[in-house]
C-alpha positions, 0 to 999 in steps of 0.5 A: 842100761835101757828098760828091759821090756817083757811083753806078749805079741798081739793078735795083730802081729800074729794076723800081718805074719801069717805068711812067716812059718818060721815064727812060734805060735801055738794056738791061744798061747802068745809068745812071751817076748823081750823087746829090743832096739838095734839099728833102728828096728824094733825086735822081739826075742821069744822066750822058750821053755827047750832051746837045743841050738847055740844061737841062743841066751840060755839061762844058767841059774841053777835055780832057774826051773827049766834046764834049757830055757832062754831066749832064742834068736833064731825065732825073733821077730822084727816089730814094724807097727807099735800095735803088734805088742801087746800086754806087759808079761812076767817071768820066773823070778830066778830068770828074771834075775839073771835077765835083769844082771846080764841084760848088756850081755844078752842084747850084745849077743843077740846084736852079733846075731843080727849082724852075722844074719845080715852078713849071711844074707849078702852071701850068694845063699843063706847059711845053713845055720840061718835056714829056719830063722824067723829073721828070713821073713824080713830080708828086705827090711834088713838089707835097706 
């Protein structure tokens, strides 16, 4: 299993992706990310408190605090410069448990993900279902 990496975005990133409407960010409130590595890119996939869609890893502990928390593919973001990440972060203990024991799981899911988009771009219009991805932001990066 490689290092699992819980970090913020930094200001750099959210400056170079003003132009992306799709990605999280509220005001002085970075996004908690996990970092992941899949075909040579650096992505980062937001923590969110609600998620009401399946392209998603929610997490199931039932001691975990939120009922619909987890990880949202859909809002992931591709990294392109090392100072687009910022600060280590921490995660409720319960889910970084289960992060920690499912980890292969999760990164092999949010890969099918990525696969599917990229399969979905090739198509004569983008599927419904990937309409307000942040991933449409980086279309050119992930068809080279």
């Amino acid at each position: 299993m490689s290092e699992v990496k819980l970090r913020l975005l930094s200001e750099l990133f959210y400056e170079r992706n003003a132009a992306n409407h799709e990605i999280l960010s509220k005001h002085n409130r970075p996004y908690l990310v996990l970092i992941v590595l899949y075909r040579g890119l650096t992505f980062a996939i937001p923590f969110r408190s609600n998620i009401h869609h399946t392209h998603a890893y929610k997490f199931q502990d039932e001691s975990s605090k939120r009922t619909s928390s987890g990880l949202d593919f859909s809002k992931s973001v591709i990294i392109q410069n090392d100072d687009e990440i910022g600060d280590a972060a921490h995660i409720d203990s319960a889910e970084r448990k289960e992060l920690l024991k499912r980890y292969k799981f999760i990164v092999e899911k949010f890969q099918r993900y990525v696969d599917d988009f990229i399969a979905g771009l090739k198509k004569e219009s983008l599927p419904a279902k990937y309409k307000f991805s942040a991933l449409t932001y980086y279309q050119e990066i992930l068809l080279r």
